[in-house]
Each structure stands twice: as C-alpha cells, then as structure tokens.
C-alpha positions as a Markdown table, in Angstrom:
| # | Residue | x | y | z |
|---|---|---|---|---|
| 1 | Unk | -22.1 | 9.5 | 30.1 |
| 2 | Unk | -21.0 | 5.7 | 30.6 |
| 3 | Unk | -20.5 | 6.5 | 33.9 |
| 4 | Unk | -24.2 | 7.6 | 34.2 |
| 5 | Unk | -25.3 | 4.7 | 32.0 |
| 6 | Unk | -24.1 | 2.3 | 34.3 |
| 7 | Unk | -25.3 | 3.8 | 37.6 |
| 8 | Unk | -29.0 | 4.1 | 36.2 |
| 9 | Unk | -29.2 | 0.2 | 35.6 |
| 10 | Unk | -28.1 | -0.5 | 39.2 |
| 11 | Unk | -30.3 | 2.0 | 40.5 |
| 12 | Unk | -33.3 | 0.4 | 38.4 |
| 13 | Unk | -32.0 | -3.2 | 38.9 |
| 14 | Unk | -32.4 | -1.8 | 42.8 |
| 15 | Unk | -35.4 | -0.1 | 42.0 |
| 16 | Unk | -36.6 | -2.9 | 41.3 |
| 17 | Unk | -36.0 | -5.6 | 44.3 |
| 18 | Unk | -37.1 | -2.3 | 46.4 |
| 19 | Unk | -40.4 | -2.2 | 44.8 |
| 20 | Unk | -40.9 | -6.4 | 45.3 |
| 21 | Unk | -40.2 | -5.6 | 49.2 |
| 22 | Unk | -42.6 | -3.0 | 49.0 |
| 23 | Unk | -45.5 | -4.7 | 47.3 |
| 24 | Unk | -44.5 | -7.8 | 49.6 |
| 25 | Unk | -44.7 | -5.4 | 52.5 |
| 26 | Unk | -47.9 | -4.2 | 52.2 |
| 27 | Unk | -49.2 | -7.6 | 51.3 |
| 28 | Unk | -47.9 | -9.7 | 53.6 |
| 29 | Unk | -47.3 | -7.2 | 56.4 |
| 30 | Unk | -43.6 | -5.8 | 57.0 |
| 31 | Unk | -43.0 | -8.2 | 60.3 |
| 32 | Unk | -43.5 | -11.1 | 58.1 |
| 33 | Unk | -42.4 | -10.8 | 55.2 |
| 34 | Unk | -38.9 | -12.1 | 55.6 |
| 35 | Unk | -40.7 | -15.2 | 57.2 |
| 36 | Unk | -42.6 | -15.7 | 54.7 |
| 37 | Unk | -39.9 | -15.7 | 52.4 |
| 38 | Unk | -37.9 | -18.2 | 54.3 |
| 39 | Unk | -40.6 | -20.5 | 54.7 |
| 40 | Unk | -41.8 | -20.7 | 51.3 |
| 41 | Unk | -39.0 | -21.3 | 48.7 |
| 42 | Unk | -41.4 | -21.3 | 45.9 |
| 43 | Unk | -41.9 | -17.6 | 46.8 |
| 44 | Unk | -38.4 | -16.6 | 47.6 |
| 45 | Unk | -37.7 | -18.2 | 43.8 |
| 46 | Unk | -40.5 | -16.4 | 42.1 |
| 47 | Unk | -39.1 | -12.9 | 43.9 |
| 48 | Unk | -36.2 | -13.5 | 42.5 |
| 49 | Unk | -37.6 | -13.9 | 38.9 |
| 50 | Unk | -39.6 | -10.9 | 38.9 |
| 51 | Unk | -37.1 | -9.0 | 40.1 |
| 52 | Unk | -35.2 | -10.1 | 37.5 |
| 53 | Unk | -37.5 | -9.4 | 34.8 |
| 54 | Unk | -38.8 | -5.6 | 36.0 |
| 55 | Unk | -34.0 | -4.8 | 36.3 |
| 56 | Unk | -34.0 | -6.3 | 33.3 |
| 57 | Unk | -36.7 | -4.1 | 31.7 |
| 58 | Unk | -35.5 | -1.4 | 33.2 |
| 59 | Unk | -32.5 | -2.3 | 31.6 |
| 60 | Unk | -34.1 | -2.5 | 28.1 |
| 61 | Unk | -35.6 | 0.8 | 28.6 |
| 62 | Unk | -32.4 | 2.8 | 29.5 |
| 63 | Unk | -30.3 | 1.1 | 27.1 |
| 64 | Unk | -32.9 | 2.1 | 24.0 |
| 65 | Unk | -32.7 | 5.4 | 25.4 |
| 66 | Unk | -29.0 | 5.3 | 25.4 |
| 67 | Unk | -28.7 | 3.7 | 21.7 |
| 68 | Unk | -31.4 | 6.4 | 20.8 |
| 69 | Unk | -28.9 | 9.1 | 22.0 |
| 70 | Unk | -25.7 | 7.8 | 20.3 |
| 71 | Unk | -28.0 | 7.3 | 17.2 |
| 72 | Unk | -29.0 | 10.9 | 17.4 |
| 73 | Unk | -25.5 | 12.1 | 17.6 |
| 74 | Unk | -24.3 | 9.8 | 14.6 |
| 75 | Unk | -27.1 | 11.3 | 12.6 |
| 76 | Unk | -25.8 | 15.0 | 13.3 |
| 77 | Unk | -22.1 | 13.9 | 12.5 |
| 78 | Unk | -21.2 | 16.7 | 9.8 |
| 79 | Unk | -18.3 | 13.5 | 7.7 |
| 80 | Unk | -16.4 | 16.7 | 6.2 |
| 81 | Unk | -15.2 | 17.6 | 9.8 |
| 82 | Unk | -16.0 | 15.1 | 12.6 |
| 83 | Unk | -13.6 | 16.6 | 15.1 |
| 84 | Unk | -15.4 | 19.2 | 16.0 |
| 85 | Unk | -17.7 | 17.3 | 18.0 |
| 86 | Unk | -15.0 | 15.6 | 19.6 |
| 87 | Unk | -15.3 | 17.4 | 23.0 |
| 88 | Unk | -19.0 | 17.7 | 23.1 |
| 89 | Unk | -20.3 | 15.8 | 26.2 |
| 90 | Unk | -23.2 | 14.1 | 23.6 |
| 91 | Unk | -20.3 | 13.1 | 21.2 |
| 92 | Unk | -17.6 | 11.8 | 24.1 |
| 93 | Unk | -19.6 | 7.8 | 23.6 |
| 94 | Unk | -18.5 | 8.0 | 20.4 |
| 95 | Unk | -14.9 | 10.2 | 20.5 |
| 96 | Unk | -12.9 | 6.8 | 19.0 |
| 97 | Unk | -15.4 | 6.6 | 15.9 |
| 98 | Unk | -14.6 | 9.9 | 15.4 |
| 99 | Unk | -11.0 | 10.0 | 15.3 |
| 100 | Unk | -11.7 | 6.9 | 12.7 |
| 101 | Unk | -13.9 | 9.1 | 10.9 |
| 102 | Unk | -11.6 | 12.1 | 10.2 |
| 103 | Unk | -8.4 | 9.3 | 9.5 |
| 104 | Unk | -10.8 | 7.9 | 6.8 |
| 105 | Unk | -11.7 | 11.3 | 5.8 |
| 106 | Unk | -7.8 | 12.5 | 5.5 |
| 107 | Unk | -7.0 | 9.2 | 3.6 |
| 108 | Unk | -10.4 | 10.2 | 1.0 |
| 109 | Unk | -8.9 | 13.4 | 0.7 |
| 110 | Unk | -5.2 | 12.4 | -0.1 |
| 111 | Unk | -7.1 | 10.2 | -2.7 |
| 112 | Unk | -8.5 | 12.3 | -4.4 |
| 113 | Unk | -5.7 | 14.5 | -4.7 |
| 114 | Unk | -3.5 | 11.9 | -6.0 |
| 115 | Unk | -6.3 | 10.8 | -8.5 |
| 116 | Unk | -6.4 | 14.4 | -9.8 |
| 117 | Unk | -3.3 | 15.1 | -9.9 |
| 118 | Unk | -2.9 | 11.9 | -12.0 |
| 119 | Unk | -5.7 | 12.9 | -14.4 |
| 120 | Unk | -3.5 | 16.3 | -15.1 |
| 121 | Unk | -0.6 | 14.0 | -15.9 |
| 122 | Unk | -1.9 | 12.2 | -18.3 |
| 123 | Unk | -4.1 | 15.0 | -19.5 |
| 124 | Unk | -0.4 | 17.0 | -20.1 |
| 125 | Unk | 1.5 | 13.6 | -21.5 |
| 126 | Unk | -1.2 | 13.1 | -24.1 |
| 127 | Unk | -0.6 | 16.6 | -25.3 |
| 128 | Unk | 2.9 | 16.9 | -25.1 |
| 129 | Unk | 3.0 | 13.4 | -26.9 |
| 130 | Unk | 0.7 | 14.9 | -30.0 |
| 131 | Unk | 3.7 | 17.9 | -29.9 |
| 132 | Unk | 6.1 | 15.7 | -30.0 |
| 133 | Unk | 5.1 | 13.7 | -32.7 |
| 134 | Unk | 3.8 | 16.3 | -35.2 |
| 135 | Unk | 7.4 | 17.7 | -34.9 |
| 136 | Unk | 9.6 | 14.9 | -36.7 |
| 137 | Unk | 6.4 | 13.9 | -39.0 |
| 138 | Unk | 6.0 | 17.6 | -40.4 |
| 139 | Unk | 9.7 | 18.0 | -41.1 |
| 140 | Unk | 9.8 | 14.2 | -42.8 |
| 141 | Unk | 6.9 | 15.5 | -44.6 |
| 142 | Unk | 8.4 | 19.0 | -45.7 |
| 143 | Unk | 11.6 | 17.3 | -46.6 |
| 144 | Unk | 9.5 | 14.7 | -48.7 |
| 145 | Unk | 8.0 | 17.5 | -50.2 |
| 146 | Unk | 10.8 | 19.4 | -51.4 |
| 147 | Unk | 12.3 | 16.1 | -53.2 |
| 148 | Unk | 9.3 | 15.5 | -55.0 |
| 149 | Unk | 9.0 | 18.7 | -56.5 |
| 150 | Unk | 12.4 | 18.4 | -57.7 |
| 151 | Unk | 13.2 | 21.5 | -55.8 |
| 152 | Unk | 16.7 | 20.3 | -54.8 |
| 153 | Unk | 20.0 | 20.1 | -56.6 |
| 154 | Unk | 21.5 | 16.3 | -57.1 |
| 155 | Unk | 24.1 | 17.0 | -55.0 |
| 156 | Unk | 22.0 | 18.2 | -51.8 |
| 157 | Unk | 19.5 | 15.1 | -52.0 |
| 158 | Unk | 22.4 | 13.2 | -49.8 |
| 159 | Unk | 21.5 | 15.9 | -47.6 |
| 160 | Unk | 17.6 | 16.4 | -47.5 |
| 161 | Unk | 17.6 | 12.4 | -47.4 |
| 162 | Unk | 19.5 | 12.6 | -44.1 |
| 163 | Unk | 17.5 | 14.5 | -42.3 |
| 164 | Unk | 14.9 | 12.6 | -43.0 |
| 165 | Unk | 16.3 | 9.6 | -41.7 |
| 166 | Unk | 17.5 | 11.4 | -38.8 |
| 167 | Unk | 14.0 | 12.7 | -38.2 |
| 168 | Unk | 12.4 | 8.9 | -39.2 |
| 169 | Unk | 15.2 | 7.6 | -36.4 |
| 170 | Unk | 13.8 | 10.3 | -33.8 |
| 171 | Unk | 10.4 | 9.6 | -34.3 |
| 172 | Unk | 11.3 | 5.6 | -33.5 |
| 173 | Unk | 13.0 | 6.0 | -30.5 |
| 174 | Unk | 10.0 | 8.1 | -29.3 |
| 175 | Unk | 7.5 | 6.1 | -29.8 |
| 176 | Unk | 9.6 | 3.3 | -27.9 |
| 177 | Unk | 10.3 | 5.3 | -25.6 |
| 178 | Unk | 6.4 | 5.8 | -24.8 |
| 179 | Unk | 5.6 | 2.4 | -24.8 |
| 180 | Unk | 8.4 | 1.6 | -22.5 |
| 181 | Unk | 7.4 | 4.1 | -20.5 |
| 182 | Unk | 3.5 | 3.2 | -20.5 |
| 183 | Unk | 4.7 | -0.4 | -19.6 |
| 184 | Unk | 6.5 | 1.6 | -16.2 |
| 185 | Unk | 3.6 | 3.1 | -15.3 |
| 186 | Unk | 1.6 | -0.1 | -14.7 |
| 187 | Unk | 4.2 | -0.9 | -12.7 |
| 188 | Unk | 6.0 | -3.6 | -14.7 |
| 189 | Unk | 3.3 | -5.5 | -13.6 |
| 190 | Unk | 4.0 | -9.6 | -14.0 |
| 191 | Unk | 7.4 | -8.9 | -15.1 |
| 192 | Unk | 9.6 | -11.9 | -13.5 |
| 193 | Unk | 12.3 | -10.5 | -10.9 |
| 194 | Unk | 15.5 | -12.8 | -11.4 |
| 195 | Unk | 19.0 | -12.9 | -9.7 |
| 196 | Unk | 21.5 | -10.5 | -12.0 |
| 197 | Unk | 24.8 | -9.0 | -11.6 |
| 198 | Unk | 24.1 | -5.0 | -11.8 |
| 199 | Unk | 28.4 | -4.8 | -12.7 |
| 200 | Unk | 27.3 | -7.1 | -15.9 |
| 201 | Unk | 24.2 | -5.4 | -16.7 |
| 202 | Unk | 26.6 | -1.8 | -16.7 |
| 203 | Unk | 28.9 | -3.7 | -18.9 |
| 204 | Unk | 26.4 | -4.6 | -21.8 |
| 205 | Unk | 25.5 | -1.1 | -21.8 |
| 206 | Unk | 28.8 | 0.2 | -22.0 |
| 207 | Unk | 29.7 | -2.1 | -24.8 |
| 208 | Unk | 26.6 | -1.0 | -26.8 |
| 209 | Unk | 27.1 | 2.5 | -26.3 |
| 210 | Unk | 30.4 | 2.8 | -26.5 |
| 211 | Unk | 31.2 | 3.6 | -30.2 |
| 212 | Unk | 28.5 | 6.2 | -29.8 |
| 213 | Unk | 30.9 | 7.8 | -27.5 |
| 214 | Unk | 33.6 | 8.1 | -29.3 |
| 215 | Unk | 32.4 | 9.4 | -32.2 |
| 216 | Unk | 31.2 | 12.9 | -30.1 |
| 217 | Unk | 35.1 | 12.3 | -28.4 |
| 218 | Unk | 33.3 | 11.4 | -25.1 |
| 219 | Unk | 35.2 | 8.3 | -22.8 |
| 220 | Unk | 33.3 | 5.8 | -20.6 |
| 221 | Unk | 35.3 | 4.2 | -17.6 |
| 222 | Unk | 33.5 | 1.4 | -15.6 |
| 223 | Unk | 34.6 | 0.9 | -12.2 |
| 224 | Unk | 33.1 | -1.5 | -9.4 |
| 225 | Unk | 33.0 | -5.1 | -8.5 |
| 226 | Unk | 30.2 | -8.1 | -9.0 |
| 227 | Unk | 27.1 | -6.6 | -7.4 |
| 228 | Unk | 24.2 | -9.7 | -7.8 |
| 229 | Unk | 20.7 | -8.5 | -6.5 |
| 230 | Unk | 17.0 | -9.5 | -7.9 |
| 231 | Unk | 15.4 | -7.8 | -10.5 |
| 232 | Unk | 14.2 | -7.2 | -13.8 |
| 233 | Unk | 17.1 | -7.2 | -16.5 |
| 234 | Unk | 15.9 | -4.9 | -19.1 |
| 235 | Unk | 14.4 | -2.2 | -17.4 |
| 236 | Unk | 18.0 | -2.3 | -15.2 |
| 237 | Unk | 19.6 | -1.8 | -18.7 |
| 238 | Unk | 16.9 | 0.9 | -19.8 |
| 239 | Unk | 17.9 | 3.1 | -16.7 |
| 240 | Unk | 21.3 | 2.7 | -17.1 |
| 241 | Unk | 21.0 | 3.5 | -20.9 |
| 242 | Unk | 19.6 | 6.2 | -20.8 |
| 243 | Unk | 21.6 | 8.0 | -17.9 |
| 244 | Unk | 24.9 | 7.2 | -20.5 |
| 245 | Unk | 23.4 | 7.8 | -23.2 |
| 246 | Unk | 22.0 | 11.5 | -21.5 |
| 247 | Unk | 25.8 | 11.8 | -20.5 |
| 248 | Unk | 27.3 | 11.4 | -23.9 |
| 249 | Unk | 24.3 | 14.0 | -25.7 |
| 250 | Unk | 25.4 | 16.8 | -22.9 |
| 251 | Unk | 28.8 | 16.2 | -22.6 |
| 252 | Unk | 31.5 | 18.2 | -24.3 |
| 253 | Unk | 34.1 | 16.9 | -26.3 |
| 254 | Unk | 36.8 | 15.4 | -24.4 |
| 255 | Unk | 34.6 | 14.8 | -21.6 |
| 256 | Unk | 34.4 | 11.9 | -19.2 |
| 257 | Unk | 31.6 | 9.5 | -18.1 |
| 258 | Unk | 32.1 | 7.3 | -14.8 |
| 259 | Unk | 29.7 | 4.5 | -14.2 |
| 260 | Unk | 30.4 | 3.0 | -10.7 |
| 261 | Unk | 28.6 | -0.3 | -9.0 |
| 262 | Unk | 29.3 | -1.4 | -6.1 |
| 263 | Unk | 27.5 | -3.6 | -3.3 |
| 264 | Unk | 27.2 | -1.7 | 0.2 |
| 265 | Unk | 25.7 | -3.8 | 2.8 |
| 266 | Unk | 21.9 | -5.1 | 1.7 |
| 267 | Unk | 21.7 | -2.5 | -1.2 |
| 268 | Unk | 23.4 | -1.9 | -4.4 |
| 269 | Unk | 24.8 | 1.4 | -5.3 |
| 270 | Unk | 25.3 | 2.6 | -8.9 |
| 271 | Unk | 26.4 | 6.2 | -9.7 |
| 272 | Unk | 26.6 | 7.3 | -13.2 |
| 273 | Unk | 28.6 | 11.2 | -13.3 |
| 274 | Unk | 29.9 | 13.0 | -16.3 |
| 275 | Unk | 31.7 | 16.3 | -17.0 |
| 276 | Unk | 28.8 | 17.6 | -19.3 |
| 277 | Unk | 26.7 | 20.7 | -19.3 |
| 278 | Unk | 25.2 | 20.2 | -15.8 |
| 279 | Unk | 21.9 | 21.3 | -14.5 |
| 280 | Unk | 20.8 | 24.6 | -13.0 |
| 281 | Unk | 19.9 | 24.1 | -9.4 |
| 282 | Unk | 16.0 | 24.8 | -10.0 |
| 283 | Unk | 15.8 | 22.6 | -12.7 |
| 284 | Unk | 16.9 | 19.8 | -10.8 |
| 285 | Unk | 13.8 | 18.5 | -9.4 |
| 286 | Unk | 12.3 | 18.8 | -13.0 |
| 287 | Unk | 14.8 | 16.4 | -14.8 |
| 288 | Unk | 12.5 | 12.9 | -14.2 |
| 289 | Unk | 9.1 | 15.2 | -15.8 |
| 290 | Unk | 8.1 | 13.7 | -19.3 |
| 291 | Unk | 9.5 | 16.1 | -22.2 |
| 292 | Unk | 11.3 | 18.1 | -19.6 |
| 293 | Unk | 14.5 | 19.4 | -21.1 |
| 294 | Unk | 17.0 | 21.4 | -19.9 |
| 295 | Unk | 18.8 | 22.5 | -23.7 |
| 296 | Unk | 15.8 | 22.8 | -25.4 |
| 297 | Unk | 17.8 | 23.8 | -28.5 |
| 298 | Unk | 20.0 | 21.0 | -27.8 |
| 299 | Unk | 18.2 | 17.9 | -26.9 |
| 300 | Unk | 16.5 | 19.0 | -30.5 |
| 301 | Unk | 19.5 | 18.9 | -32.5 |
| 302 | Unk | 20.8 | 15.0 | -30.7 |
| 303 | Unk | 17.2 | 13.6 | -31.0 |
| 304 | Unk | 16.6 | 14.0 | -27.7 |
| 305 | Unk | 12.8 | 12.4 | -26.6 |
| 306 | Unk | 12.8 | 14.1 | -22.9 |
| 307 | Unk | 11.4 | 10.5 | -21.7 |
| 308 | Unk | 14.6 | 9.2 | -20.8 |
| 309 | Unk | 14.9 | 10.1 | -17.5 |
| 310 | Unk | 11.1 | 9.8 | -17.0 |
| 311 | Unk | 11.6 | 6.0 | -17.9 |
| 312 | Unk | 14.9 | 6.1 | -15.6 |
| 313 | Unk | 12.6 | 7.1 | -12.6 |
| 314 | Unk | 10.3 | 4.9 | -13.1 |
| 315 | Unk | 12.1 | 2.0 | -13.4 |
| 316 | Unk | 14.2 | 3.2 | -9.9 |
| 317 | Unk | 10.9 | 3.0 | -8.3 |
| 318 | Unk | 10.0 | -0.6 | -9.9 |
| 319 | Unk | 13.2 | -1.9 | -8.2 |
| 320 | Unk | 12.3 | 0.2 | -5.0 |
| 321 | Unk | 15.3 | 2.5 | -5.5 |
| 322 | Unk | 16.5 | 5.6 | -4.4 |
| 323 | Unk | 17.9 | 8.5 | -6.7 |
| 324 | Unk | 19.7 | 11.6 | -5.7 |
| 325 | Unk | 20.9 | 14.0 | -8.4 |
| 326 | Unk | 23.7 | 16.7 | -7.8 |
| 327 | Unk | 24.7 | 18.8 | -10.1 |
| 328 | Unk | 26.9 | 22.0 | -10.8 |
| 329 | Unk | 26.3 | 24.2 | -14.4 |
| 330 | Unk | 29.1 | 23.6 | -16.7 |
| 331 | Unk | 31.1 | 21.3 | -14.3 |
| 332 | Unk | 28.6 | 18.4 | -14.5 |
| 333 | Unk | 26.3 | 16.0 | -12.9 |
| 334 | Unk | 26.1 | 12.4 | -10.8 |
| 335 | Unk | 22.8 | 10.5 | -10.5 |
| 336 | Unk | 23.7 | 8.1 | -7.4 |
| 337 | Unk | 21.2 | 5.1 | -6.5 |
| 338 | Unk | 20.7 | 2.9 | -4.1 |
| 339 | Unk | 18.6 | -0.6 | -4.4 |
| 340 | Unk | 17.6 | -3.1 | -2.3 |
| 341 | Unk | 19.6 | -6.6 | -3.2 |
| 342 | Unk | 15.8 | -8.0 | -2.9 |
| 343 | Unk | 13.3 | -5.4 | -3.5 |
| 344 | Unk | 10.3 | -7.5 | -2.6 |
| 345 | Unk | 11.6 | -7.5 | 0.9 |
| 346 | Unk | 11.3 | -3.6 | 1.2 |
C-alpha cells in the first residue's frame, strides 16, 4: 500500500507539470513554447509555482484519502484480538500498531488476572483469620466459664488456668504474626536497608531460641563464616525465626537442627535443615500459603499460627531471595536461600 502511496504522488506531481505543458501548448503554440519559457523568466518562475501548488494538491488530496483509509481500518480494529487483521492488505499500514496492540492487550490481561487472583487472597486470609481467631478466644472463653461456675476442683484450676494462658499466648503470637505479615505485603515499604552480618543475625536467633530447644530435647548447631550484605535486620531475623522455630515444633526428640551461612560469590547462602517430620512431596509447594499446615493436629497442640512461613516468603522476596525447599517424610527437610549481597542492584 506505501508502495502505491508513493507512486500516486509522483504520478500527480507529474500529472501536474504535464498538464502546465499542455495548457502552455495550446496557448502559446507547441513550437514555442520552450522559447517562450526561456525568454521570459518571470514565466518560467510562475510555471514552476503552479506546478507546485496543483503536485502539492494532489498531494493533499491522496494523502486525505490515505489517512481516511488507515482511519477506517483503526475504527474496525476488534482491541480483544488485533492479530487477526494482521495479514489483511487494508491492515498491513498499520501491522506495528497492531503487534503493540495485542502486547498491551496481553499485559491487560495478565493484570487482571493478578488483580483477581489477589482479591481471592485476601478474600481467603480474611476468613481464615476470623477462623483463626474465634478458635483460641472460644476455648479462653469456655475455660473462663468453667472457673466461674466453680465447676472445677482446687486442684485442677493450675490446670484450666494453663490452658488459658497457653491459648492467651497463641492468640498473641497470631495477631503478631498478621501484622508482620500485613507489614510484608506492602513490601516493607520505607524500611531502611543497612550493611549486616547474616552469620550474627543467625546467632541472635539461635541464642533466643535456644532454651526452647532444649526443653523438646532438640540441638541447634551453627556453622558458617561472617557473611555482611545490605538489608533489613528484623525481617532477616523474622525469617530465620521462624524456619528454627518451625524446626524445633516438628522435630522429634533427639533431633538436630543445622543453620549454615556462608558467602558464595555476590550472594549469601543460608540453609536451615532439621531431622523433623518432613513434608509430603505434594504439599511442598503449599508450605509458604497462609494457615497452610502440614500436622494439622500438631501445629494445634505447639501453637502453631500457619503464617510463619508465609512471613518467611515474604520477607525472601523483600530481600530479592531465592528459596528452594527439599524434603523427605520422616527423614526431614532443608530450606536453602540465596540473596543478593545488595538487593537493590538486582
């Protein structure tokens, strides 16, 4: 069609001198005409204008006839599926627009899946959340209950008293666990990123969690060397807190945890493995979903929130991490990481 285009203006920009020479011709008489012309430079330079003015509105005309055309096939454009005009010799004028078009279109689409998909997140947390709250307040409430009535003996208050603390402590740690986690999801957003040695951060932890561990008989061994790398210090400790602290609820008695950090070229690897319960193999791609639990029965009866590793993934992806997860059913299971020394350079 450009092709076309182009050879209609020459032809109308020669049209046009022809059609001068003509009127000239006929006028001035053929023999003389080109005498004329050279004799009279006044009349050469008005040829010249008016033929410039009749190629150039010749010009106009075409090219409003052309825009006229590419307007008409714009108009026809069906946005849901431009490609299919692609091919179509009205369409091939505009066949880069096109290609734009359906890019544009993919990204809308993609979107608007994410934005859904989103929507059905929150839609699920908010629900699970009420669950999980109505759960430790009913059994604070029946416990209450029970004591006020006087329906227990003196010596089993010790006990009803316990469990109510025990369900008091649960219901803390999930409410901090859901603001930590709502604190992820906007990405950490004007949290300062500062230099930090990941081996120190893995040796607070340990030190914190450490009589925790040996009161369920479980050891922690820390292994590694100085690994210094930008980040944000708390939600550093949070993930590896909560992967120990995961380790030592599903061990078994006797077992092992390993914590390893070590610095591998421009990234930072940290691997966190125990001998506990393990994962089955389609429930590993689960783990990081909110309230997902593997021992339902279990995570119950250590106060378990399910947001831990929710939080852990989150905070991975703050610093730009990596995660992989193996894991073998009643042998155990290593989370392995990898992050950038600088994550605002990735």
């Amino acid at each position: 069609m450009r092709k076309k285009n182009y050879k209609a203006i020459a032809e109308a920009l020669i049209g046009g001198m022809l059609t001068i020479v003509v009127i000239l011709s006929i006028l001035i008489g053929g023999n003389n005409i080109i005498k004329a012309i050279e004799s009279n430079i006044i009349l050469s330079v008005g040829l010249l204008i008016v033929a410039v003015i009749v190629g150039l509105a010749m010009v106009v005309i075409i090219s409003k006839s052309v825009t006229m055309s590419v307007s008409k096939a714009i108009n026809e454009i069906d946005l849901d599926n431009p490609l299919q005009y692609i091919d179509k010799v009205d369409f091939r004028e505009i066949a880069p627009l096109l290609k734009k078009m359906n890019d544009q279109q993919i990204d809308i689409q993609s979107d608007k899946a994410e934005i859904e998909k989103t929507s059905l997140i929150r839609q699920e947390f908010t629900t699970n959340v009420s669950h999980e709250l109505k759960t430790p307040l009913h059994s604070i409430s029946g416990y209450a209950e029970i004591l006020e009535n006087g329906l227990v003996q003196a010596e089993d208050v010790p006990v009803f008293a316990g469990k109510i603390r025990f369900e008091g402590q649960r219901l803390a740690q999930l409410v901090e666990d859901i603001i930590e986690l709502s604190k992820l999801d906007g990405g950490a957003q004007g949290e300062p990123f500062e230099k930090l040695d990941l081996y120190e951060v893995a040796e607070d932890v340990i030190s914190s969690i450490q009589m925790t561990a040996k009161e369920v008989d479980v050891n922690i061994h820390l292994e590694g060397e100085k690994s210094e790398m930008m980040g944000i210090h708390y939600i550093l400790h949070s993930i590896i807190y909560n992967l120990c602290d995961n380790a030592i609820k599903y061990n078994r008695q006797g077992g092992y945890i390993y914590v390893t950090v070590r610095q591998i070229g421009t990234s930072i690897k940290l691997v966190v493995s125990d001998t506990g319960i393990g994962i089955p193999e389609e429930d590993v791609d689960r783990v990081f979903e909110r309230f997902f639990r593997v021992d339902k029965s279990r995570s119950k009866a250590v106060g378990g929130t399910g947001l831990g590793l929710s939080i852990v993934k989150h905070g991975a992806r703050t610093h730009n991490a990596t995660i992989d997860v193996k894991s073998t059913p009643g042998e155990g299971t290593t989370f392995t990481f990898m992050f950038p020394v600088n994550p605002a350079n990735e």
